[in-house]
N, C-alpha and C positions, 0 to 999 in steps of 0.2 A: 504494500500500500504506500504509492510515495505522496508526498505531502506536498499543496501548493504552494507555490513560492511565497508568497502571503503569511504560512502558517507560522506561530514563531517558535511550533516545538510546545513540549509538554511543561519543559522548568519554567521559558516566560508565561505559559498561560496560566500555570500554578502559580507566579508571581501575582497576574490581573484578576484571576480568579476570585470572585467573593465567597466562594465555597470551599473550602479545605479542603475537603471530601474528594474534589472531582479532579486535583491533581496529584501528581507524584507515583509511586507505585501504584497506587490504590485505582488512579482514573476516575473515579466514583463506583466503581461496582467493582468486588471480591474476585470474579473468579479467576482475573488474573493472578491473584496471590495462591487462591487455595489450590489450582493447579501447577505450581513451579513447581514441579519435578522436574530431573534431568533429563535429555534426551528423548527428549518427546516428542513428535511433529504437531501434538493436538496442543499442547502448551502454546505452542510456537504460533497456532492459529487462534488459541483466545487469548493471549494474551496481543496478539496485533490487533484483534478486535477490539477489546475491552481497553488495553493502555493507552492505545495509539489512536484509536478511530472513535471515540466516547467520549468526545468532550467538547463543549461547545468555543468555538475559535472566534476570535475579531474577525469581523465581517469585511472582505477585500472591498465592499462600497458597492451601489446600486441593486442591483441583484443579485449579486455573488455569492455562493455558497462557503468556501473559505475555507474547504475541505472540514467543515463540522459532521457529524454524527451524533445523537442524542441517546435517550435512554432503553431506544430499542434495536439498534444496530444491529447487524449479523456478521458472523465471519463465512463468506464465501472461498469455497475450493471448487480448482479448475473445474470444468463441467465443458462436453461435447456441443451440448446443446440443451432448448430450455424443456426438455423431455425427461421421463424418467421411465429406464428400462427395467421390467420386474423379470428377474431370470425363473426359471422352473425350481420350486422348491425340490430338493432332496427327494427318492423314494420314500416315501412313508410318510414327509414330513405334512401336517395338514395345517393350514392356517387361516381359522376360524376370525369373523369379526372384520373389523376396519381399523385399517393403520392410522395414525399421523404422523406427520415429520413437516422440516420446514424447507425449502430451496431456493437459491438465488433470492431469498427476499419474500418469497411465496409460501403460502401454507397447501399441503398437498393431503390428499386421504389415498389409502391404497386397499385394495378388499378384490378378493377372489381375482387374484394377478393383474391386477390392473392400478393403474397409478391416475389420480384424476385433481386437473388442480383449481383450487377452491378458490384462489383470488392473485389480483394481477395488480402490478406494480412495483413489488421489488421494496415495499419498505416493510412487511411482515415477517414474524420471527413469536420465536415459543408460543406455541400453540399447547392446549389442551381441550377434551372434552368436557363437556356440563354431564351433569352426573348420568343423565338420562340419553348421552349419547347422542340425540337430539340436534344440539348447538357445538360450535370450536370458539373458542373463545382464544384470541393472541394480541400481541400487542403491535403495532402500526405506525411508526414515525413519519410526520411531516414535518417540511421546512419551513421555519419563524427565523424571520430576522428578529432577531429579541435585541433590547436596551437596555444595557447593565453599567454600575459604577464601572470606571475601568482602572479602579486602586489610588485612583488621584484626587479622586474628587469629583472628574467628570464623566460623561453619560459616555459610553460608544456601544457603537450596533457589533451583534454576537449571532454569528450562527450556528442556529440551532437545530436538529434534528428531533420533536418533541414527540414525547410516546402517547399514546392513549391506550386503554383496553377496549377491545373490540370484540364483537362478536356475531357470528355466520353461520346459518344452517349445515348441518353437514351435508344436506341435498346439494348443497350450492346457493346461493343471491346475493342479497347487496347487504352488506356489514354494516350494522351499528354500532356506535359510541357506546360504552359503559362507564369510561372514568376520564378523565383528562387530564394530561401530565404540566399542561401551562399554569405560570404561576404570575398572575399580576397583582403586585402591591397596591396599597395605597398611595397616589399620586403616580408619576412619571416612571414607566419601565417595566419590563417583561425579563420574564426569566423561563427556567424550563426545571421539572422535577425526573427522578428515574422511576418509571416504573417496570417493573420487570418479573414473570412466570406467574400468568396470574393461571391459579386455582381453585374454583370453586368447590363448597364442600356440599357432601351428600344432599344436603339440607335446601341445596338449590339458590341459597341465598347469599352466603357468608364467603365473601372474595377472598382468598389469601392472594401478598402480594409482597414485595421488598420494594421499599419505595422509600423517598425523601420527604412524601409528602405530609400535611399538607402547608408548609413554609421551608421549599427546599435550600434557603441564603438564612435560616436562622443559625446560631451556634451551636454545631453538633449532632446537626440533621444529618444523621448518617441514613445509607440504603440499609433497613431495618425489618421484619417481618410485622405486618399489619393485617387488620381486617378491614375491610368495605364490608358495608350491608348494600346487596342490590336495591331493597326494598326502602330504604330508609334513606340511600346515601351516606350514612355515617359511615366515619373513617375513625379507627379505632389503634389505637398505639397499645398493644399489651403491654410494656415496659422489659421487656426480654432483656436480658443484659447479653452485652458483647464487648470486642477489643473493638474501640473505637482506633479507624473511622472504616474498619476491615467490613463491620455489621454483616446482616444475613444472606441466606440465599437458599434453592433449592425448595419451597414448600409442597408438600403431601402432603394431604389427608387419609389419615388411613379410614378403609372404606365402611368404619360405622362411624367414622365423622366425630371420634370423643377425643382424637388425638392429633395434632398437626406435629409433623416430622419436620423439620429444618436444618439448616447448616449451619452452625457456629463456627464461623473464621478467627481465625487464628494463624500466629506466625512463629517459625522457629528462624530468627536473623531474614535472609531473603528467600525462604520456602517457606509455603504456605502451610498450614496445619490445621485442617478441615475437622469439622465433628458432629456427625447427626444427633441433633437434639430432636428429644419429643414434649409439645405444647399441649398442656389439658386445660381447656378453653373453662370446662364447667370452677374450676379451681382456682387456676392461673398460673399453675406450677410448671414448669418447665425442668425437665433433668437430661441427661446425657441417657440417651442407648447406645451408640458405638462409644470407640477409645479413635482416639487422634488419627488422622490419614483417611477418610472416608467423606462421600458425599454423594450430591443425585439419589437420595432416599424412594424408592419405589416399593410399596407395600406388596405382600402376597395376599390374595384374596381373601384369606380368613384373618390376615391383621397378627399374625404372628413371627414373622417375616419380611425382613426386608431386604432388598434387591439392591446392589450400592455402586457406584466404586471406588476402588480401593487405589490410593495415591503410593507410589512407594520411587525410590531412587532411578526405579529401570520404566517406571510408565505408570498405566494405568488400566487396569483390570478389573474383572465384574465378579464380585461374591457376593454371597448371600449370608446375612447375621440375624441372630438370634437377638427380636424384638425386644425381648424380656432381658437380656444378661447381653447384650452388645456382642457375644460370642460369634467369632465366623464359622458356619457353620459347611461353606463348601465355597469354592474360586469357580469359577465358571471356564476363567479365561485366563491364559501365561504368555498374552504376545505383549504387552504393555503399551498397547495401541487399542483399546476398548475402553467406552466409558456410557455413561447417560444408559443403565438399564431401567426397562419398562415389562413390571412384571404380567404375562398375559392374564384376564380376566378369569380363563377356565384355571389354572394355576400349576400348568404343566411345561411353559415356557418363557423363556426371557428373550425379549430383541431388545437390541442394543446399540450406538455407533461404531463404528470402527472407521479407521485410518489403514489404508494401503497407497505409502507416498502420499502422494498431497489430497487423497481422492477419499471424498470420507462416505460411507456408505451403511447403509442398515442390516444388520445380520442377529440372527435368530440361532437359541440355542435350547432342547429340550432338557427338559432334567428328566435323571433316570435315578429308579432308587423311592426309599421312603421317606415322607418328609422329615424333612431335617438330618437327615442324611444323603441329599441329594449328591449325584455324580452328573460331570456335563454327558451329554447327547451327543444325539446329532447336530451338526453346526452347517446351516444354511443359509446363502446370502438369499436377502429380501430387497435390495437393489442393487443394479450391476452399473458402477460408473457412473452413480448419481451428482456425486458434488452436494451432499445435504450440507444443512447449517450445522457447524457442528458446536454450536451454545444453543441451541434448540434442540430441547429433552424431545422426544415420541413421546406417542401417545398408543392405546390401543383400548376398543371398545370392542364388545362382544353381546350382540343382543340374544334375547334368551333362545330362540327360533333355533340360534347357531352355535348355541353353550354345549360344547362336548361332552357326554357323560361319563366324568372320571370311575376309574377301577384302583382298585388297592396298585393293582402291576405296574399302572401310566407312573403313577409317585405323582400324581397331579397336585389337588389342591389340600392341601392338610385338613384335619379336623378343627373345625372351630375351639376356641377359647372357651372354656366352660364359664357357665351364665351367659354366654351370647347367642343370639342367633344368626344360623349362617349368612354369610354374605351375598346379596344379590348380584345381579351382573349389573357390571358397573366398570366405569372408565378408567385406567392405572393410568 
C-alpha cells in the first residue's frame, strides 16, 4: 500500500492527531498488536491494514482523499478477478447451510457451491448473520472530509473513511443504516468514531460492537467492547477493563446469549498478547476462559466450546478450548498460516482463513472423534484463489431444513450443559 505524497506518515499524524488512540502502534484498533507474531504473511497483511491504512490523514485540499481509510477498512490480497471460485469439496465432505466471508470490499454468501455477492462497492468488511439467518449485518465506510483541530489551535480538513453498521437480507437488496460512526461536536467540526465486528445476540436486539463511540476525541476513548440496543438506540459502555489504548476486539455470543466472548489485548514489549475473555451481561462480570496467545472466539453449538486461534512465534493456528477451564482441548491446524475459525452450526466442523503466499482463502476442516477429544478430519478448501479479506471473520448459518443429524460416530455436536437447553440452529 504506498502512500500519497501528501500523506505525512503515521508519527506526524500521531503528532496532529487529537486522539491518542489512533496513532502509533496501536493505529486505533488492536489487531495489529494482538497479531505480531513472527513470520507471518497474515501479520504482514493486518497489520498494513490496520497501522498503515486506518487512520484519518490531512486532507490534500478540494476533493482529495489523502490516502485516508476509516474504521472499516479491509486488507485486500491479490485476486484474479472480482469472482469467486468454489472448488469440489473432498469425497465425503458435505457442506450444509450458507457461508459468509468478505472480498475486495464486498460481503459475499456461499451455499450448495456456489458463491453469490451480496453488495457492491468495495467499502464492506466483517460481516455476520442476525441470529435468524434472515439479515448480514457489516460495517461500510464512506468518505467525509471531516474538520478537526490540527494540534495548533487551528481547524484543517481530514480525510476520512467513516464506518457505519449496516444491514442486508441474505436474499440480497438494498442495505440499511443501523449505527453511525460520525461524530459532530458542539459548534464547528466533524470527526469520525471506529466501529468494528458488529454482533448481534440471540435476542435479536443487543448489538455487540468495539467502538470509540459515542465521543471518539474524549480522553481515553479507547476501541472498547459495547452494546447498542437496536430497539432503543442506546449505546451502552459495560466498563470492561483493558490495557489502555490496546482495548477490545473479536465479540461472540455464545449461542444462549448469557455470555459474550471477547479479546482482551495485551502486550508482551512489541508482540501482542491476546486473551479470550467471557462477559455475563445479567451480572456484569467478566473473567478470563483462555490463558495468553489466543483470539477470534467462535462458540460450538452447545456453548461448551470454543473454536480460537492460537498466536505463537511460528504463526497462527486453529484449536479448540475448553469453555469452562481455558484448556486446549485439540489444534486443528500446524501450518501457522490459519486463523479467524467459525465453528459450523451442526457442530461437526470448523472453516477457517488460510494464507497460501499472498492469496488468503476459506478452508474447512471436520472433526473426528468424541467431543472434546476431537482429532482434525478431512481438510477441504471452500475457495480456490479467492483473495478474501483477511480481518473479516466468516460467518456460517444452517437453517433447520439442512441441520444434519449428528450420530455419537460424526463427534459432531457435544451434549448440552446441564440445566440448559439444547441449542437451536443458529449463526456462528
Amino acid at each position: 500500500m504506498t502512500r500519497p505524497s501528501r500523506d505525512p506518515g503515521p508519527a506526524a499524524v500521531g503528532s496532529r492527531d487529537p486522539h491518542p488512540a489512533r496513532s502509533g502502534l496501536l493505529g486505533g484498533v488492536s489487531v495489529a498488536v494482538t497479531l505480531s507474531v513472527a513470520g507471518l504473511l497474515v501479520v504482514a497483511l493486518v497489520t498494513l491494514a490496520v497501522g498503515s491504512g486506518q487512520l484519518p490523514f490531512l486532507s490534500a485540499g478540494g476533493n482529495g482523499r489523502g490516502g485516508s481509510s476509516g474504521g472499516g477498512a479491509v486488507s485486500k490480497t491479490p485476486t484474479p478477478s472480482n469472482v469467486v471460485v468454489v472448488p469440489t469439496p473432498a469425497p465425503g465432505v458435505s457442506v450444509p447451510g450458507v457461508l459468509l466471508y468478505a472480498k475486495d470490499g464486498n460481503i459475499w454468501t456461499q451455499s450448495k457451491g456456489q458463491a453469490t455477492q451480496l453488495t457492491t462497492g468495495g467499502n464492506d468488511s466483517m460481516p455476520s448473520f442476525t441470529p435468524d439467518g434472515q439479515n448480514v449485518l457489516f460495517v461500510r465506510t464512506r468518505y467525509v472530509k471531516g474538520l478537526w483541530n490540527d494540534g495548533t489551535g487551528a481547524l484543517a480538513y481530514y480525510a476520512m473513511d467513516v464506518p457505519s453498521v449496516m444491514e442486508v437480507p441474505t436474499s440480497g437488496g438494498t442495505p440499511k443504516q443501523l449505527l453511525d460512526g460520525s461524530y459532530h461536536p458542539p459548534g464547528k467540526g466533524q470527526w469520525m468514531a471506529w466501529i468494528r465486528e458488529p454482533e448481534l445476540a440471540p435476542n435479536g436486539r443487543t448489538l455487540a460492537i468495539a467502538t470509540d463511540l459515542p465521543n471518539p476525541a474524549a480522553a481515553g476513548a479507547d476501541v472498547v467492547l459495547k452494546l447498542y440496543d437496536l430497539k432503543t438506540g442506546r449505546l451502552t459502555d459495560p466498563g470492561l477493563a483493558e490495557v489502555a489504548p490496546l482495548g477490545h476486539q473479536d465479540p461472540a455470543w455464545r449461542p444462549d446469549g448469557k455470555v459474550l466472548a471477547y479479546v482482551y489485548n495485551n502486550r508482551d514489549g512489541a508482540n501482542g498478547v491476546p486473551q479470550i475473555y467471557g462477559y455475563t451481561p445479567a451480572t456484569g462480570a467478566a473473567k478470563p476462559i483462555s490463558g495468553p496467545g489466543y483470539l477470534h472466539p467462535s462458540w460450538s453449538p452447545d456453548g461448551q466450546y470454543l473454536a480460537a486461534t492460537k498466536t505463537t512465534a511460528y504463526g497462527t493456528d486453529i484449536a479448540i478450548l475448553n469453555a469452562a477451564t481455558g484448556a486446549e482441548v485439540a489444534l486443528l491446524t500446524n501450518d501457522g498460516s490459519s486463523w479467524a475459525p467459525v465453528w459450523s452450526p451442526a457442530g461437526d466442523q470448523v472453516a477457517y482463513l488460510h494464507a497460501d503466499g499472498q492469496v488468503v482463502d476459506l478452508r474447512l476442516v471436520t472433526l473426528k472423534g468424541a467431543a472434546g477429544a476431537w482429532t482434525a478430519g478431512a481438510t477441504t478448501d471452500l475457495t480456490q484463489s479467492a483473495g478474501l479479506d483477511s480481518v473479516s471473520r466468516p460467518g456460517w448459518y444452517i437453517p433447520a431444513d439442512e441441520m444434519p443429524v449428528a450420530t455419537p460416530a460424526s463427534g459432531g455436536s457435544s451434549a448440552a450443559p446441564a440445566g440448559s437447553s439444547p441449542a437451536s440452529p443458529s449463526p456462528s
